[in-house]
N, C-alpha and C positions, 0 to 999 in steps of 0.2 A: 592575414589581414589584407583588405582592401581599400585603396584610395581611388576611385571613379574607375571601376575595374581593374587596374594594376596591380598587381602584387606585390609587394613592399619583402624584403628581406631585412632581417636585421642580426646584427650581432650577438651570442649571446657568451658571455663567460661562465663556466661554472666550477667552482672549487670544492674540491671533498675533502675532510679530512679521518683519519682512520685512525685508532690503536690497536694495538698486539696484547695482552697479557702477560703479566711477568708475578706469578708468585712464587715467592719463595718462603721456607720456614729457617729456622737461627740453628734448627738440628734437624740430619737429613737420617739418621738412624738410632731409636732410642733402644736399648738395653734395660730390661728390668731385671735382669737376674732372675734368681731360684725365686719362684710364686709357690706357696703351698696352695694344693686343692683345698679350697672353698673360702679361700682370703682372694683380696685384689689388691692392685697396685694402680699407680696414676703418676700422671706426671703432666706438667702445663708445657706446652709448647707455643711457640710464635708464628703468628704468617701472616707476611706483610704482601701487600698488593704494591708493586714497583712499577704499577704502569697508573696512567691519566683515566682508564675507564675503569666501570665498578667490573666487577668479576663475580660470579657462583663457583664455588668448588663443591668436591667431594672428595674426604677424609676416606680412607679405608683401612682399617688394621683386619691384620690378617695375620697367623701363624704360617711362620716359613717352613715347621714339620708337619710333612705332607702325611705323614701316619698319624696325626692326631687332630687334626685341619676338621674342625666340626663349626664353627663361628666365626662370620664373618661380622665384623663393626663396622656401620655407617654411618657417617654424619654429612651433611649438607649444610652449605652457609653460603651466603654474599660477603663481599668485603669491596 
């Protein structure tokens, strides 16, 4: 900015603010026990968003025996 050639300076403040994400679910390992081939099993679980912004996650189940490891389950959400 200019006042009859002069330069003018001014102050300016600027404030940011930020969040982190926090979720967490109510069970961090579930057990289904013995499944027979060609039944399923389910169970409802919890997850809570413990910060001030929204969040996207992604669910993965996944079989921990690595000799039978053929499906991967993915799901995607906000909260």
């Amino acid at each position: 900015l200019s006042s009859g050639g002069k330069k003018e300076y001014f102050s300016l403040r600027v404030i940011g603010e930020g969040c982190y994400g926090d979720l967490q679910a109510d069970q961090t390992h579930l057990n289904f026990g013995d499944i027979l081939v060609g039944s399923s099993a389910s169970c409802a679980i919890n997850i809570y968003n413990n910060s001030i912004c929204s969040l996207q996650y992604q669910l993965i189940v996944d079989d921990e025996n690595i000799h039978t490891k053929r499906n991967n389950s993915r799901r995607s959400n906000s909260v």
